[in-house]
C-alpha positions as CSV (number, residue, x, y, z in Angstrom):
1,X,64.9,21.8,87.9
2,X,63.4,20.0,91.4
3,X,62.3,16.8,90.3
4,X,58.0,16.4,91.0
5,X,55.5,13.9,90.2
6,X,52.0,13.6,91.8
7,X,52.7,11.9,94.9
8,X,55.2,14.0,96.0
9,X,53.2,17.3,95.2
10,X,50.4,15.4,97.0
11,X,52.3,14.4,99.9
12,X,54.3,17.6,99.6
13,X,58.3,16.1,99.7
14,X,61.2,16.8,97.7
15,X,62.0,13.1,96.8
16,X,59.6,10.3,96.3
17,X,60.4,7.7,98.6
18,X,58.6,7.0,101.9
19,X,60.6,5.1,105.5
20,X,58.7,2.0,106.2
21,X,56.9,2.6,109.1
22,X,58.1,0.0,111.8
23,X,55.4,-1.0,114.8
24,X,56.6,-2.5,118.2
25,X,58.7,0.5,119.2
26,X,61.2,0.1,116.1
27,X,60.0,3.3,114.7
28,X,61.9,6.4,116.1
29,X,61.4,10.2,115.8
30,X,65.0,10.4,115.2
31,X,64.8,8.4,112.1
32,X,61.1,9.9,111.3
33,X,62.8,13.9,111.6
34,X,66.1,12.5,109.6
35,X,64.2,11.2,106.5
36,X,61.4,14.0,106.2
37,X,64.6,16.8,106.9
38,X,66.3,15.5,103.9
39,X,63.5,15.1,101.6
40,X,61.6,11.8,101.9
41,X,58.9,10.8,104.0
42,X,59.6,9.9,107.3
43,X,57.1,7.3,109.0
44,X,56.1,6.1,112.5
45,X,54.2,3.1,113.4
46,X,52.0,3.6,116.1
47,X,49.1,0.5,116.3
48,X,50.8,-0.4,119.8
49,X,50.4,3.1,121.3
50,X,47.5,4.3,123.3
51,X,45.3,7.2,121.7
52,X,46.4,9.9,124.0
53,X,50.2,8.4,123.8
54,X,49.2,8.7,119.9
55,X,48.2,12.3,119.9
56,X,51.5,13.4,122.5
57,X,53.5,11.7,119.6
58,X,52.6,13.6,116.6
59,X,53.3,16.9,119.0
60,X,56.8,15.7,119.6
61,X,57.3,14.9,115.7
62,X,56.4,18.6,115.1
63,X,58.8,19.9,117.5
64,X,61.7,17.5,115.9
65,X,60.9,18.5,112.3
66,X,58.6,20.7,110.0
67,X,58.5,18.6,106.8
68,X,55.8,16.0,106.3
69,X,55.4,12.8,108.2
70,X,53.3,10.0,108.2
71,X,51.9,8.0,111.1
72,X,51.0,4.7,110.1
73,X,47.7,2.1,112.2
74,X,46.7,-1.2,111.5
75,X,43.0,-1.6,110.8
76,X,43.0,-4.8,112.0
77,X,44.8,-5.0,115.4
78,X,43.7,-8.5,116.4
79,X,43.2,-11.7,114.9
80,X,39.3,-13.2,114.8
81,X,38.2,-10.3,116.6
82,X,40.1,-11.5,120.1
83,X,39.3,-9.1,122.8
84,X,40.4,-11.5,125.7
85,X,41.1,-15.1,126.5
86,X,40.2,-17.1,129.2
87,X,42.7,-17.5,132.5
88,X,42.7,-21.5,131.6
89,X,44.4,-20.7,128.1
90,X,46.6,-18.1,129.5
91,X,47.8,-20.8,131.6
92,X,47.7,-23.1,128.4
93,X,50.3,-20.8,126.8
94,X,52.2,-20.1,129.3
95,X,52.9,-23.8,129.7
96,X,54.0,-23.9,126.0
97,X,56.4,-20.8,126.8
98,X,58.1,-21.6,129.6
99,X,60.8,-23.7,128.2
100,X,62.2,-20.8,126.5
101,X,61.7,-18.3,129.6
102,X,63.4,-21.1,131.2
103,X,66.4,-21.4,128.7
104,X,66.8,-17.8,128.9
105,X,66.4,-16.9,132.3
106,X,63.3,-14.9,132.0
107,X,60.2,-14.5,134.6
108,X,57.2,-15.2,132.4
109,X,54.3,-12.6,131.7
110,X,51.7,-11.7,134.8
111,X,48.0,-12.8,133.3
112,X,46.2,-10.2,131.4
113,X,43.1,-10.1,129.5
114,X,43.6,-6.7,127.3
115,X,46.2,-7.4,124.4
116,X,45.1,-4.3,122.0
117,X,43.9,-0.6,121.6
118,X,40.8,-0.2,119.9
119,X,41.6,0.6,116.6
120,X,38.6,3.0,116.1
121,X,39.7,5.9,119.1
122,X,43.5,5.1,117.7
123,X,42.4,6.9,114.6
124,X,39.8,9.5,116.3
125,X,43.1,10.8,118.0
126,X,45.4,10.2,115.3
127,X,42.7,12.6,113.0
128,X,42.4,14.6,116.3
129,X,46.5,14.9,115.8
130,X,46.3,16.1,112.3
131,X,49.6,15.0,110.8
132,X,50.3,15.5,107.3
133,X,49.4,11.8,106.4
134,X,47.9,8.7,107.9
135,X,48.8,5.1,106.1
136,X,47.3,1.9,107.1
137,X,47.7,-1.4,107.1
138,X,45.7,-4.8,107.3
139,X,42.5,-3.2,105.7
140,X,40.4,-0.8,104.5
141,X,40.3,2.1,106.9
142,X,36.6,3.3,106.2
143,X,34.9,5.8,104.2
144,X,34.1,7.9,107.4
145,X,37.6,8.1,108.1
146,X,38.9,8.6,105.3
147,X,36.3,11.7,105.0
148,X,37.5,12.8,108.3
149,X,41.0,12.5,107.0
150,X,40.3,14.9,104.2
151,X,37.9,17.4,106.4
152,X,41.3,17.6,108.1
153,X,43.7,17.9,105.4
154,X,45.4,14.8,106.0
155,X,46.6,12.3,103.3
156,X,45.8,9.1,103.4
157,X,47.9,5.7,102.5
158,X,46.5,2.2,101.7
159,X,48.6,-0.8,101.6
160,X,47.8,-3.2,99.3
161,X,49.7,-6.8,98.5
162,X,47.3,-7.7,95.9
163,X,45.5,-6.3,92.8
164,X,42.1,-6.9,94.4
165,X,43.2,-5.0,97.4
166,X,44.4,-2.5,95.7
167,X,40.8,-1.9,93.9
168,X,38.9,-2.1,97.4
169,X,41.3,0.8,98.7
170,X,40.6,3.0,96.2
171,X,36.6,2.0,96.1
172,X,36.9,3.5,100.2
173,X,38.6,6.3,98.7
174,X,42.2,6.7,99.9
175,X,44.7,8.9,98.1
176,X,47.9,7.0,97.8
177,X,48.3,3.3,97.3
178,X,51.1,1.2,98.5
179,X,51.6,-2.3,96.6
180,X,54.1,-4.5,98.4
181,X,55.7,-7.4,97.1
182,X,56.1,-10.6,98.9
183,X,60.2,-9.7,99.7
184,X,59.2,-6.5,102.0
185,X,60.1,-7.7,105.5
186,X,58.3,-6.9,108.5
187,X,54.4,-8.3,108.2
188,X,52.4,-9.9,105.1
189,X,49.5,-6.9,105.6
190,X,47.0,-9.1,103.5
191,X,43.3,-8.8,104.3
192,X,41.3,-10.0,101.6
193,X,42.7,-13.3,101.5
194,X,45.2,-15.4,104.2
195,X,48.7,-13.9,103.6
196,X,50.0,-17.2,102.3
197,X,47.9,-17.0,99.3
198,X,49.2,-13.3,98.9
199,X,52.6,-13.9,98.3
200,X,53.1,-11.9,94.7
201,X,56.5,-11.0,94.3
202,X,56.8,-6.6,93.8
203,X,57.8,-7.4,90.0
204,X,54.8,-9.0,89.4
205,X,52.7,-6.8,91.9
206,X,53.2,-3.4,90.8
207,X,52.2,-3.3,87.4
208,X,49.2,-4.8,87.8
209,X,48.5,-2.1,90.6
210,X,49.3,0.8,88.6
211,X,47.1,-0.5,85.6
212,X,43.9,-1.4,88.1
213,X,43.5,2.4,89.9
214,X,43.9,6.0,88.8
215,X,45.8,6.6,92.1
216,X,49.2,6.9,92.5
217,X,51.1,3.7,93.8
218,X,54.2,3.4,95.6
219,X,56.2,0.0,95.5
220,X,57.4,-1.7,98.1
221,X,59.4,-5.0,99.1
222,X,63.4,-5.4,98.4
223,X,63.8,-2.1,97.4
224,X,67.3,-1.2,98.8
225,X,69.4,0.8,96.6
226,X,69.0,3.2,93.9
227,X,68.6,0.5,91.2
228,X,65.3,-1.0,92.9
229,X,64.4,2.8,92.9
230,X,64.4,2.9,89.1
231,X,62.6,-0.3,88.4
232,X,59.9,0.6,90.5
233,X,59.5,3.9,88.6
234,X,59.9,2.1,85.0
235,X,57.1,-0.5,86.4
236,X,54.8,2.6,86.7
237,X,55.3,3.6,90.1
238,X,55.5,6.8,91.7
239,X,57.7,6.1,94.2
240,X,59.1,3.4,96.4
241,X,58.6,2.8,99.7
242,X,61.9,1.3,101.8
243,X,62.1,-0.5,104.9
244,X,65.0,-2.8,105.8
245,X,67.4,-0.3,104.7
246,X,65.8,2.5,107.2
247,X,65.9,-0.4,110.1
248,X,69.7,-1.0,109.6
249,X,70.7,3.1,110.1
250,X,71.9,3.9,113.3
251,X,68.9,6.7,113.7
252,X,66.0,3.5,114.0
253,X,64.6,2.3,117.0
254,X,66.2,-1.2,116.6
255,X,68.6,-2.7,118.4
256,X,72.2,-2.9,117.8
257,X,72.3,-6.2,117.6
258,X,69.4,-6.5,114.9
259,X,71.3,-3.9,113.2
260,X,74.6,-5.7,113.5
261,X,72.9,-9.4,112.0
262,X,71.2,-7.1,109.4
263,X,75.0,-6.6,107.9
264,X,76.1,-10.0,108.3
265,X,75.6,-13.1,105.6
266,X,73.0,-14.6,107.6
267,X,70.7,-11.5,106.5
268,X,70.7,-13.5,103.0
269,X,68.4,-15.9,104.8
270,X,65.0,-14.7,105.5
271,X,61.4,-16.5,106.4
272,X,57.7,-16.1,106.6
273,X,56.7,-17.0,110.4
274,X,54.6,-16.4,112.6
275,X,56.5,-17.1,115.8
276,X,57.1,-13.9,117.2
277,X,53.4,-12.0,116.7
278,X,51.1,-14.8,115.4
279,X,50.8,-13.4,112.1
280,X,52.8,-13.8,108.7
281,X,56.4,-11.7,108.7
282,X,59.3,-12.0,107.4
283,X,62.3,-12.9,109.7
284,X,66.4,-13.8,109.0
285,X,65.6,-17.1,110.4
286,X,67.0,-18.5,113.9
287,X,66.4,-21.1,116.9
288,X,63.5,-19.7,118.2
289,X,61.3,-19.4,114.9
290,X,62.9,-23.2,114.2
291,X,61.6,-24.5,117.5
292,X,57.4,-22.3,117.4
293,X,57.4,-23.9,113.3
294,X,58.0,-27.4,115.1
295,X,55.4,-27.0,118.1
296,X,52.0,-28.2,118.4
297,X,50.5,-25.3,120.6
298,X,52.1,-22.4,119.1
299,X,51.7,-19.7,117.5
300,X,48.9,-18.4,119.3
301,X,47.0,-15.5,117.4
302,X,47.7,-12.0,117.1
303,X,48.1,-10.0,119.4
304,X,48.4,-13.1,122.0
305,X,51.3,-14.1,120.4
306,X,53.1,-10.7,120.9
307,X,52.4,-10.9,124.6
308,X,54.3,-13.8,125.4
309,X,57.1,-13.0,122.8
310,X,57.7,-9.7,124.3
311,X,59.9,-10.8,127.7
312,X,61.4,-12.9,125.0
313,X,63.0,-10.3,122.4
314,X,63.6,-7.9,125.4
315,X,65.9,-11.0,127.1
316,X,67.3,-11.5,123.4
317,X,68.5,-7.6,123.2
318,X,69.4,-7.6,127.1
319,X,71.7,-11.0,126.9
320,X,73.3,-9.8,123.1
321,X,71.3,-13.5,121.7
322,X,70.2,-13.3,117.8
323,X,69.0,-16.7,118.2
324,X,66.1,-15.5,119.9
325,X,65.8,-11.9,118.3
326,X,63.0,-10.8,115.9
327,X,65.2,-9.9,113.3
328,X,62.9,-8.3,110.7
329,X,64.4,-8.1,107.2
330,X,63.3,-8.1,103.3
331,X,64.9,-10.0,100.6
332,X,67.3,-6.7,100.1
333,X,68.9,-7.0,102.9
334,X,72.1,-8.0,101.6
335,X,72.5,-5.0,99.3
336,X,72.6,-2.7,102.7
337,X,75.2,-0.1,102.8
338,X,74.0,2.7,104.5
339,X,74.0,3.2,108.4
340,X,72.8,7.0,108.4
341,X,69.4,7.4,107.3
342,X,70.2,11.0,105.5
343,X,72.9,9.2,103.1
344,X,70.9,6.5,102.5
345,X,68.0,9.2,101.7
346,X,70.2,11.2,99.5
347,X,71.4,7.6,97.6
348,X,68.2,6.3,97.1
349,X,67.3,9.9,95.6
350,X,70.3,9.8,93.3
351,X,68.3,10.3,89.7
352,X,65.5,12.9,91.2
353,X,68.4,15.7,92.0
C-alpha cells in the first residue's frame, strides 16, 4: 500500500522528502524535474531572479515535469533594509577586494547602486505563476500573501530554525513548516534573533517544533541518508527536507568542482561565515573565508557582499581553485553517496515503498 501522511497528501507527492532549494543559480530544472519525476519534491531557489525571469521560470518547470514543485523567496533580501550605497563606499570595498581580484587575475565589479529585487513584485509574479507551492525563507511572508497563496491553490512553506519562529509562521498562517537544524549547509535563515544565537542542532530542534504547532513540520540539517530519514520521522516529523546530498548529484546547478570537494575528506570540515554573501552559511572552509574572518573591512552586508564575491566564485570555477569557491555543505556531507538525484530519491525513500 502507497505510503501517505499529511504533508504529502497536502503537497500531493509520493514520498515525503523535499530538494533543498539552492539560490545563486545552484538550483537547476534538471534537478527540480528529476526529484518531483520520482516522487519527492523538487525545489528552485529564485530570490536572485527578476519577477518576469520568475514567472518564465515556473513555465519552463511545467514543460520539464508535471508533478509538484516548489519555488522557494527570501522575505528578507537585504540586510538593514540597504537599497544602495554611496559611490565613496563602493570605492571603500573595492579597495578591500582588490587584493584577491588581484591574486586571481580578475577585473573588479563596475559601480552599481541596485543589489536586489524587491521582494514584494518577486512574490506578486511568483503567485501570478501559480506553482504548486511557494516556501520561504528569512521571515514571515505575510498574511496577504499567504491569502493570495491559498486564493490560488498554492501551498505554502515556512522555514523556521527556532521554536519561536516556528509559532510566528504559523500565527501568519502557512501550511507547512520547515525546522532546520544548525548542520543544514547553505544559509542560517534566522529572523527573529541574529543567526548566531540560532544555532539549535535538528536533534534538539524538531521536537520542540512539532510539539509547539498543529502543522506539519519537515526537518532539515544533516539529513543525508536513509537513517537521518528515520530519525526525523521518530522525532515527529513528517518528512525531511535534504540539501547537500541534492547539491553533490550531477543533475544540480553546481559546479564540478564543488561537487568533486563535496566527495573528498575536506567535506568533513565545514564553517559558519559570512565571507561570500555577508550573512551566516555554512561553508567546507578554505583561504578565502580564512583571509574575510581576519579583515577589518569585510564582510560587507547582504546583498553587498554577494556583489563583490561574484567575479570571485566565477574566477574560482573558471581557474578549477577550491580555495576560493563557495563550497556550500551541511554536517552530512561525508555520508554522500549518491551522484544521480533519482537514486538518491529512491534511497532516501527506502522505508515509504
Amino acid at each position: 500500500m502507497p505510503f501517505t501522511n499529511v504533508l504529502t497528501q497536502k503537497l500531493g507527492i509520493r514520498f515525503p522528502i523535499v530538494q533543498g532549494p539552492f539560490g545563486g543559480g545552484l538550483s537547476s530544472i534538471d534537478l527540480l524535474s528529476a526529484v518531483s519525476d520520482a516522487g519527492g519534491l523538487g525545489s528552485f531557489g529564485a530570490h536572485h531572479l527578476a519577477p518576469d525571469a520568475i514567472k518564465a521560470l515556473v513555465q519552463d518547470i511545467r514543460k520539464a515535469t508535471r508533478a509538484a514543485f516548489a519555488i522557494n523567496l527570501w522575505v528578507s533580501n537585504r540586510d538593514h533594509h540597504i537599497d544602495s550605497i554611496s559611490r565613496t563606499k563602493f570605492d571603500s570595498y573595492l579597495r578591500a577586494f582588490e587584493p584577491h581580484y588581484r591574486k586571481l587575475d580578475i577585473d573588479p565589479p563596475e559601480f552599481t547602486d541596485v543589489f536586489s529585487h524587491d521582494f514584494e513584485k518577486q512574490v506578486e509574479a511568483a503567485i501570478a505563476a501559480a506553482p504548486p507551492a511557494l516556501s520561504f525563507v528569512y521571515g514571515v511572508p505575510g498574511r496577504h500573501i499567504i491569502e493570495a497563496c491559498r486564493a490560488r491553490g498554492i501551498v505554502t512553506i515556512g522555514t523556521a530554525t527556532t521554536m519561536e519562529e516556528a509559532i510566528a509562521l504559523e500565527a501568519d498562517g502557512v501550511d507547512v513548516i520547515v525546522a532546520t537544524g544548525f548542520e543544514a549547509g547553505g544559509h542560517r535563515v534566522s529572523f527573529l534573533k541574529a543567526p548566531e544565537d540560532c544555532l539549535t542542532g535538528t536533534l534538539a530542534l524538531v521536537p520542540q517544533i512539532v510539539d509547539a504547532v498543529d502543522l506539519p513540520v519537515i526537518a532539515a540539517g544533516g539529513i543525508a541518508d536513509v537513517r537521518g530519514v528515520r530519525a526525523a520521522m521518530a522525532l515527529g516529523a513528517q518528512g525531511v527536507q535534504v540539501g547537500t546530498a541534492f547539491l553533490a548529484c550531477s543533475q544540480s546547478g553546481t559546479s564540478d568542482l564543488h561537487r568533486d570537494v563535496l566527495m573528498t575528506d575536506r567535506a568533513r570540515h565545514t564553517v559558519l561565515s559570512r565571507a561570500f554573501t555577508g550573512r551566516l552559511a555554512r561553508f567546507i572552509e578554505n583561504d578565502f573565508i580564512r583571509d574575510i574572518e581576519l579583515s577589518e573591512e569585510l564582510p560587507a552586508a547582504f546583498p553587498v557582499q554577494s556583489y563583490f564575491t561574484a567575479p570571485i566564485k566565477s574566477a574560482s570555477t573558471t581557474q578549477n581553485n577550491s580555495n576560493y569557491a563557495s563550497l556550500y555543505a551541511g554536517q552530512g556531507a561525508p555520508l554522500l553517496k549518491h551522484t544521480d538525484a533519482a537514486d538518491l530519491l529512491q534511497a532516501l525513500a527506502g522505508d515509504f515503498q
